[in-house]
N, CA, C and O atoms as a MOPAC input file, in Angstrom:
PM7 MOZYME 1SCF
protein

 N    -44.35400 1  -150.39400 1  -115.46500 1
 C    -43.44700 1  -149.34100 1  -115.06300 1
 C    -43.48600 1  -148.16500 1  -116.05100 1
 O    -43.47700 1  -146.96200 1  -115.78800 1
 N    -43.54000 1  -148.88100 1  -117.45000 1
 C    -43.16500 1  -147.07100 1  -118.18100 1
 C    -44.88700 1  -146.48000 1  -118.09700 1
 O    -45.16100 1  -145.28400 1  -118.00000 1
 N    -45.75700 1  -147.41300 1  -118.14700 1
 C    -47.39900 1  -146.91300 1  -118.08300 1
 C    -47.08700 1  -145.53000 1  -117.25000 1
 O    -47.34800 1  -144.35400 1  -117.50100 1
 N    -46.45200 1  -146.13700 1  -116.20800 1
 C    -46.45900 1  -145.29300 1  -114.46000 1
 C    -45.52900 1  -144.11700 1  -114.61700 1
 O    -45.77500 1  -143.13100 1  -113.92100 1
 N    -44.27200 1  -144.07400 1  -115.60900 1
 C    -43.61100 1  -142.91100 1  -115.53000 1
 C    -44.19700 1  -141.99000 1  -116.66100 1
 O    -43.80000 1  -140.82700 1  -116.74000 1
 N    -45.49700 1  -142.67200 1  -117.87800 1
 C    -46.29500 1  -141.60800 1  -118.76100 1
 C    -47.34800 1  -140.88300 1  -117.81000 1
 O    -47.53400 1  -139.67300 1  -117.93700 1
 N    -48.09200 1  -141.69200 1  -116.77400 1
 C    -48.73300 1  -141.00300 1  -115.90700 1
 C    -47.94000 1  -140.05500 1  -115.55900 1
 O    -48.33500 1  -138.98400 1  -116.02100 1
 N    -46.44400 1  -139.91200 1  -114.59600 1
 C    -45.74900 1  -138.94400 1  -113.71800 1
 C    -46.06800 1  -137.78900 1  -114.48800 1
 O    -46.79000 1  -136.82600 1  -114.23400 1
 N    -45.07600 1  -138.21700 1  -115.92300 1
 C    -44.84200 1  -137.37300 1  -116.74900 1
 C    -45.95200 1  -136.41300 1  -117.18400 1
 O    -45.56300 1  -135.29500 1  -117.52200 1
 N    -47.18300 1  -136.64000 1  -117.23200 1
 C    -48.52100 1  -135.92700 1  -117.58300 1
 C    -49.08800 1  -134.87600 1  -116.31300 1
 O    -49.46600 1  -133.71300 1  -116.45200 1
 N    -49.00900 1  -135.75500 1  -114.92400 1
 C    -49.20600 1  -134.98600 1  -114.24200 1
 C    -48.09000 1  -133.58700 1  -114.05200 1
 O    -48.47600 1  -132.43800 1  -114.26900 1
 N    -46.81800 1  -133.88300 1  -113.65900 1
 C    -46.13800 1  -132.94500 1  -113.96200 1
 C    -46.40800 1  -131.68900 1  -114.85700 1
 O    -46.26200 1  -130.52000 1  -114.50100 1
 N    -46.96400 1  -132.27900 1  -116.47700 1
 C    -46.85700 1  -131.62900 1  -116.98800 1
 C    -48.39400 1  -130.41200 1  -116.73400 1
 O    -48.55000 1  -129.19400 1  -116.65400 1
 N    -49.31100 1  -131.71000 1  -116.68200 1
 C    -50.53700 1  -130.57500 1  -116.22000 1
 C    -50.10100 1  -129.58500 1  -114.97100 1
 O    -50.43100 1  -128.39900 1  -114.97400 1
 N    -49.48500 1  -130.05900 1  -114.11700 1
 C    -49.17700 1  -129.22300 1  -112.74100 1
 C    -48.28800 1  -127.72200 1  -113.31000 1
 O    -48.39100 1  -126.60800 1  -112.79700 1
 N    -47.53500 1  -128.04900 1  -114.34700 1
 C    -47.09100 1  -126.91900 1  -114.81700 1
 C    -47.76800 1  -126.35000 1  -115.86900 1
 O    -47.22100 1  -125.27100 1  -116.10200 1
 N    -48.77500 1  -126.55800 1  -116.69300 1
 C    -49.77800 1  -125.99100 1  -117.30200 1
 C    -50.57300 1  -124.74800 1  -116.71700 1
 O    -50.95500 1  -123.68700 1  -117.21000 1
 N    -50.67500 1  -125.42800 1  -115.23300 1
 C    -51.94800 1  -124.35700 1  -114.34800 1
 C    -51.02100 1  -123.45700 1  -113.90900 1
 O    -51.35500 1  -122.31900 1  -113.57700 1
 N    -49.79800 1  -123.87700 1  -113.86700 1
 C    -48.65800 1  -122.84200 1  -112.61400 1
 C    -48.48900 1  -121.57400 1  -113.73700 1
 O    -48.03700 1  -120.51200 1  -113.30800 1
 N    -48.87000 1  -121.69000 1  -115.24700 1
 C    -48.44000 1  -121.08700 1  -116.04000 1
 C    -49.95200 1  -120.17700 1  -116.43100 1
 O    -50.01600 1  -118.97500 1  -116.68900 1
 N    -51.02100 1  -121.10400 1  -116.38100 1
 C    -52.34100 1  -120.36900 1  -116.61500 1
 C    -52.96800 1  -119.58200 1  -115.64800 1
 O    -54.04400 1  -119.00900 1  -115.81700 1
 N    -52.02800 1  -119.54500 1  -114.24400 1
 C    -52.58000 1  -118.69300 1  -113.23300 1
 C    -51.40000 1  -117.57700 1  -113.52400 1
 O    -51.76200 1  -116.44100 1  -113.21600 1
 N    -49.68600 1  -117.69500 1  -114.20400 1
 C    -48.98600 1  -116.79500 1  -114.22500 1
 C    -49.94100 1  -115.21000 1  -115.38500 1
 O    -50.13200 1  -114.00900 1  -115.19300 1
 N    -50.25500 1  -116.17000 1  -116.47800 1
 C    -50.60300 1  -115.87300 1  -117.63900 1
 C    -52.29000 1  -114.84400 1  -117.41500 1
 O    -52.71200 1  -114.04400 1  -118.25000 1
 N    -52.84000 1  -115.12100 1  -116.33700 1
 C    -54.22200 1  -114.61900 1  -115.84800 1
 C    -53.31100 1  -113.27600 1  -114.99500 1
 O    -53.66200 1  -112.16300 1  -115.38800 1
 N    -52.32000 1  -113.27300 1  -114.01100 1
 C    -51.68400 1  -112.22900 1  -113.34900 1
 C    -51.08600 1  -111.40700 1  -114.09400 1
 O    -51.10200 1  -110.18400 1  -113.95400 1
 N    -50.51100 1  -112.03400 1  -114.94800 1
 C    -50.07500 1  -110.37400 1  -116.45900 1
 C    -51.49700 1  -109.91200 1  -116.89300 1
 O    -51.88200 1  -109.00700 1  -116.15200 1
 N    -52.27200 1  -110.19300 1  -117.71700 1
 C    -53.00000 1  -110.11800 1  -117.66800 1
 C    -53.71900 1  -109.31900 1  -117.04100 1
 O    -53.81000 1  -108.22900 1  -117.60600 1
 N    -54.38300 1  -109.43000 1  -115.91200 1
 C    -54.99500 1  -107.99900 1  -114.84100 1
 C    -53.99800 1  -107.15000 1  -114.62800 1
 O    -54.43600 1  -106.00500 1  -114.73800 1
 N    -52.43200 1  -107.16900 1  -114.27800 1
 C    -51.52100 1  -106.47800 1  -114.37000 1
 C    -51.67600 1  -105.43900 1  -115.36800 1
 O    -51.95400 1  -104.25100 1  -115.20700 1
 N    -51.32300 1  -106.44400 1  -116.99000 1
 C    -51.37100 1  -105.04400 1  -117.90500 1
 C    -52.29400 1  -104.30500 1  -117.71700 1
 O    -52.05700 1  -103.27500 1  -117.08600 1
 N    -53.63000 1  -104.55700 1  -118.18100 1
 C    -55.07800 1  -104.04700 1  -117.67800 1
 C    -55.46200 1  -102.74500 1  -117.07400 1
 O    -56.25200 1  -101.84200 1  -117.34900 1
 N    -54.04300 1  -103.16100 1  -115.55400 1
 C    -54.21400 1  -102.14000 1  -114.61200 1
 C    -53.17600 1  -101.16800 1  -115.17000 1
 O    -53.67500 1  -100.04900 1  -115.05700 1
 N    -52.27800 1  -101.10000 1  -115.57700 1
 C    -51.35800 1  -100.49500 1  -116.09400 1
 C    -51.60300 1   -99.40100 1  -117.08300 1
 O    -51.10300 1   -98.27700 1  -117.13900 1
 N    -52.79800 1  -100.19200 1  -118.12100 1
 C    -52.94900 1   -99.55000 1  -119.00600 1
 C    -53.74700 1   -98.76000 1  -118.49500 1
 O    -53.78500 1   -97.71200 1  -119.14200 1
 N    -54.62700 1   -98.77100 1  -117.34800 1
 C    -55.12800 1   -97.78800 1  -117.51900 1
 C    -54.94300 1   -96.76400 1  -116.18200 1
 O    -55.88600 1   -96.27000 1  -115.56400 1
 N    -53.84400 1   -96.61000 1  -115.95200 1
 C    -52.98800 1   -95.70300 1  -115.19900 1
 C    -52.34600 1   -94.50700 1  -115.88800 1
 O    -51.31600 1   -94.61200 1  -116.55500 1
 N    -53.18300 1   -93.05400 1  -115.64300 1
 C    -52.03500 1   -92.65500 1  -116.39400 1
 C    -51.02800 1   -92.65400 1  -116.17400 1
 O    -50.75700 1   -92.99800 1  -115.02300 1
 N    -49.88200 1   -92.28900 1  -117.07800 1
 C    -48.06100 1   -92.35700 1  -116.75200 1
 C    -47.84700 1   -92.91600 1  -116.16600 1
 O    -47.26800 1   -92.61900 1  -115.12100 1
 N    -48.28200 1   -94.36100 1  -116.59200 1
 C    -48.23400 1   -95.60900 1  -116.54600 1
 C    -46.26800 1   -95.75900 1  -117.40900 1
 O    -45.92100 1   -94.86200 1  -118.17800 1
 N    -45.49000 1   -96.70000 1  -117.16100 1
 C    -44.15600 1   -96.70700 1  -117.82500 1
 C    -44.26100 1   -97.78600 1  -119.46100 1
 O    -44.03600 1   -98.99300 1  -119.38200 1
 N    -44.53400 1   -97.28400 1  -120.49800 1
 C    -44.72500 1   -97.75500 1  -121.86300 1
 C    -43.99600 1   -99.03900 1  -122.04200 1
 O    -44.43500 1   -99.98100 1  -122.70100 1
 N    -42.61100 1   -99.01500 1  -121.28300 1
 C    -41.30300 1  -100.03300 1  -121.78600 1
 C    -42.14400 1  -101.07400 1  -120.58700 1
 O    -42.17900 1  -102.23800 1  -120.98800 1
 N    -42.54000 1  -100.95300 1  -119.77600 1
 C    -42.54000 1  -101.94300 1  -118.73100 1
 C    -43.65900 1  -102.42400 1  -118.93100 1
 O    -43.96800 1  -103.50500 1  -118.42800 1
 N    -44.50200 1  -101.72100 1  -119.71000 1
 C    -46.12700 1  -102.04600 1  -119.85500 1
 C    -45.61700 1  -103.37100 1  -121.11700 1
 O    -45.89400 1  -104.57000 1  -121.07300 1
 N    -44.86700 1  -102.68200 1  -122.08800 1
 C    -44.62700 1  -103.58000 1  -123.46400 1
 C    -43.79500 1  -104.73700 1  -122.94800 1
 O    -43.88000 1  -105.82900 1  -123.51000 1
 N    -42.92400 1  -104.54000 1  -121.81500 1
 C    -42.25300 1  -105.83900 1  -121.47200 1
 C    -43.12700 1  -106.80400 1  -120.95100 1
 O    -42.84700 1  -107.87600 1  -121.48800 1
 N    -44.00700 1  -106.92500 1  -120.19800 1
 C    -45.34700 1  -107.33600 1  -119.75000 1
 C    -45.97700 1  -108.11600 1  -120.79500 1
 O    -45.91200 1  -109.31700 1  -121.05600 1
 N    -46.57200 1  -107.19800 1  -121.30700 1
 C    -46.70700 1  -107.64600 1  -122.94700 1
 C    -46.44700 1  -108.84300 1  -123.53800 1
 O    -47.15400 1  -109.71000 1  -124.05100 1
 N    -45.12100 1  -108.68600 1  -123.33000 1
 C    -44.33300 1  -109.56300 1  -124.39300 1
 C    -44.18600 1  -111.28200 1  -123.65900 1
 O    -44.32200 1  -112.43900 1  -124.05900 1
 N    -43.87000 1  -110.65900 1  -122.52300 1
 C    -43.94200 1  -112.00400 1  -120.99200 1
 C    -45.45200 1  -112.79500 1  -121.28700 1
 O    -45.50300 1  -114.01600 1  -121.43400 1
 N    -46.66100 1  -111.91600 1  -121.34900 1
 C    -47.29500 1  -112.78800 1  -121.36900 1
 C    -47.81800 1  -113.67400 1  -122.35100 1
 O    -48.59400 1  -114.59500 1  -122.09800 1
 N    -47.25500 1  -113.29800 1  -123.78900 1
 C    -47.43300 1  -113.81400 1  -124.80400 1
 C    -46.19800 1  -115.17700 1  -125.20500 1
 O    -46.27800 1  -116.07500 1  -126.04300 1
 N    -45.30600 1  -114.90800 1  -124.39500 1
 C    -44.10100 1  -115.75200 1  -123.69200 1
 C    -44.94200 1  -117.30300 1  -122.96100 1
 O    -45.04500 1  -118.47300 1  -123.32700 1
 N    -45.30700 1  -116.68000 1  -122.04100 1
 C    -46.28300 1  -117.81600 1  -120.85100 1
 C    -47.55000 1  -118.94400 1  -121.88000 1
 O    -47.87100 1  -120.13100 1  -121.94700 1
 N    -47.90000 1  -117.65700 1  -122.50400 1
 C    -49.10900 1  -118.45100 1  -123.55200 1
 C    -48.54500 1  -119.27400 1  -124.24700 1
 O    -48.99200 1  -120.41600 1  -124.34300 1
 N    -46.98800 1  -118.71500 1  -125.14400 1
 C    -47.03300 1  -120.10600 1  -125.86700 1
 C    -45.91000 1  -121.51900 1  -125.05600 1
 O    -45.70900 1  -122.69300 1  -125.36500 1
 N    -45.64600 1  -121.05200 1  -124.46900 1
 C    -44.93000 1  -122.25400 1  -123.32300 1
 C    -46.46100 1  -123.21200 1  -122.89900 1
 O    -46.63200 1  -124.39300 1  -123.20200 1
 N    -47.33800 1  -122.43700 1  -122.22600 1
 C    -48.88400 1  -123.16400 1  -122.05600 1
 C    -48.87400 1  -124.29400 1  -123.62600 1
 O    -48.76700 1  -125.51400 1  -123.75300 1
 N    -49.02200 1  -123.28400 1  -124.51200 1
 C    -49.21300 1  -124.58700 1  -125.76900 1
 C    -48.48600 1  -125.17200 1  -126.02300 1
 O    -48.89200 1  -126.26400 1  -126.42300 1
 N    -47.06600 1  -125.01200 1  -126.02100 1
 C    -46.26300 1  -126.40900 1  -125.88200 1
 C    -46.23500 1  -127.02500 1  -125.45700 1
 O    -46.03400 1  -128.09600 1  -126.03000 1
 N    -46.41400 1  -126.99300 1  -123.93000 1
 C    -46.77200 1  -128.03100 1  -123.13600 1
 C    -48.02300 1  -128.71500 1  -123.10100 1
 O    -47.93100 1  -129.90000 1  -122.78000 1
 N    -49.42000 1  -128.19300 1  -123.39900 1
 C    -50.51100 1  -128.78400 1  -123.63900 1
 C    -50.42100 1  -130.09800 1  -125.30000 1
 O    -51.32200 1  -130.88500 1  -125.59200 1
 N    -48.96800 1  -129.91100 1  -126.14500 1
 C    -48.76400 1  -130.10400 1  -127.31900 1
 C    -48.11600 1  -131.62500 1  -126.82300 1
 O    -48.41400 1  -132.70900 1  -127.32500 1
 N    -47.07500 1  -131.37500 1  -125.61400 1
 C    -46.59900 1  -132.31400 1  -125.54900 1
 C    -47.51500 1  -133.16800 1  -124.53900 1
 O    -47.04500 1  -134.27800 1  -124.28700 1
 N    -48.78900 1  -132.84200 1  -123.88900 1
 C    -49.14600 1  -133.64700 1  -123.17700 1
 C    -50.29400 1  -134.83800 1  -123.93200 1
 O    -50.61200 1  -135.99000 1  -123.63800 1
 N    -50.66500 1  -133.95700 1  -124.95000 1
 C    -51.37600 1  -134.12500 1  -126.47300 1
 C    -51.19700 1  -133.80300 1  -127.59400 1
 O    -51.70600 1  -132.78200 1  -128.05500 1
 N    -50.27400 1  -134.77100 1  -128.42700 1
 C    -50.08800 1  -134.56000 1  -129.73500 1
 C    -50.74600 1  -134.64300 1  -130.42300 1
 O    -50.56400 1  -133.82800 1  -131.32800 1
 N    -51.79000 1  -135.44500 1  -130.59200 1
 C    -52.92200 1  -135.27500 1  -131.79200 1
 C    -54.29900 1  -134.39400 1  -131.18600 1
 O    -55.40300 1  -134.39200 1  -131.73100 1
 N    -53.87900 1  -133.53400 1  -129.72100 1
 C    -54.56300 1  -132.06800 1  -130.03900 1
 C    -54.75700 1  -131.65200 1  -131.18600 1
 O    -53.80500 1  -131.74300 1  -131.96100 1
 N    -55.76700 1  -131.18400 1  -131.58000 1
 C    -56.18600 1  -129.63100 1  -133.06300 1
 C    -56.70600 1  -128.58800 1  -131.90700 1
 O    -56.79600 1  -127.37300 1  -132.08900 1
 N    -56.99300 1  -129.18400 1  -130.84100 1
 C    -58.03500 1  -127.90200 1  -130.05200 1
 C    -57.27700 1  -127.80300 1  -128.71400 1
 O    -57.15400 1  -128.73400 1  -127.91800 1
 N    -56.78400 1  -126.55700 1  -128.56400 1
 C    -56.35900 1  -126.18900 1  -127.28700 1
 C    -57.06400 1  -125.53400 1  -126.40900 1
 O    -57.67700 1  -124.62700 1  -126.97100 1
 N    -57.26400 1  -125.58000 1  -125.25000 1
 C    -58.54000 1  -125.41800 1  -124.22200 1
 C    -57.89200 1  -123.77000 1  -123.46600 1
 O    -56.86200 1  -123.11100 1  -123.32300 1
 N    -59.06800 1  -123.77100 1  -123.22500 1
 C    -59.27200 1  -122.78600 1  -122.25200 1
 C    -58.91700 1  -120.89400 1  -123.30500 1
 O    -59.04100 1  -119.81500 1  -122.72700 1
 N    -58.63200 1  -120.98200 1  -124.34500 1
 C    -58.96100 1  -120.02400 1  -125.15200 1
 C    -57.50100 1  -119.49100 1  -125.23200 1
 O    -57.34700 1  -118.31800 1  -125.57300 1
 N    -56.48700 1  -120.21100 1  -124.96300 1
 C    -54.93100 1  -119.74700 1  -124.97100 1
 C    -54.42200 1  -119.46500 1  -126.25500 1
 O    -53.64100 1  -118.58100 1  -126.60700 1
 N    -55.08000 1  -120.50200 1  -127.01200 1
 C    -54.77200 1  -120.38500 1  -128.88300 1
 C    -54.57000 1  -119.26300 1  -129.57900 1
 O    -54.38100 1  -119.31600 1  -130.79400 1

């Protein structure tokens, strides 16, 4: 039984890993596009910004808790 609720628990957690690495890819082309708009809005560009550096490290916490004796976090989020 607890084998079966560390499985749940992992999948869950990967399922919210990707929900976060596809959020984290959409800021991303967002800012991108933003930036290179002129009069583009600075505050909304930097709030963006800040969101996606938000998403990234939620990604590594959760990749932290799905693997604690991680040193290497995947996909270049580090």
């Amino acid at each position: 039984m607890r084998e079966q609720q560390r499985e749940v628990k992992a999948a869950v957690l990967q399922d919210r890993i990707l929900q976060l690495e596809s959020e984290h890819g959409d800021l991303d082309r967002l800012i991108e596009r933003m930036a290179e708009t002129p009069g583009s809005d600075d505050l909304e560009l930097q709030r963006l910004k800040k969101r996606k550096l938000k998403v990234k490290d939620n990604i590594i916490l959760l990749q932290l808790q799905l693997d604690p004796d991680s040193t290497k976090i995947s996909d270049g989020y580090a």
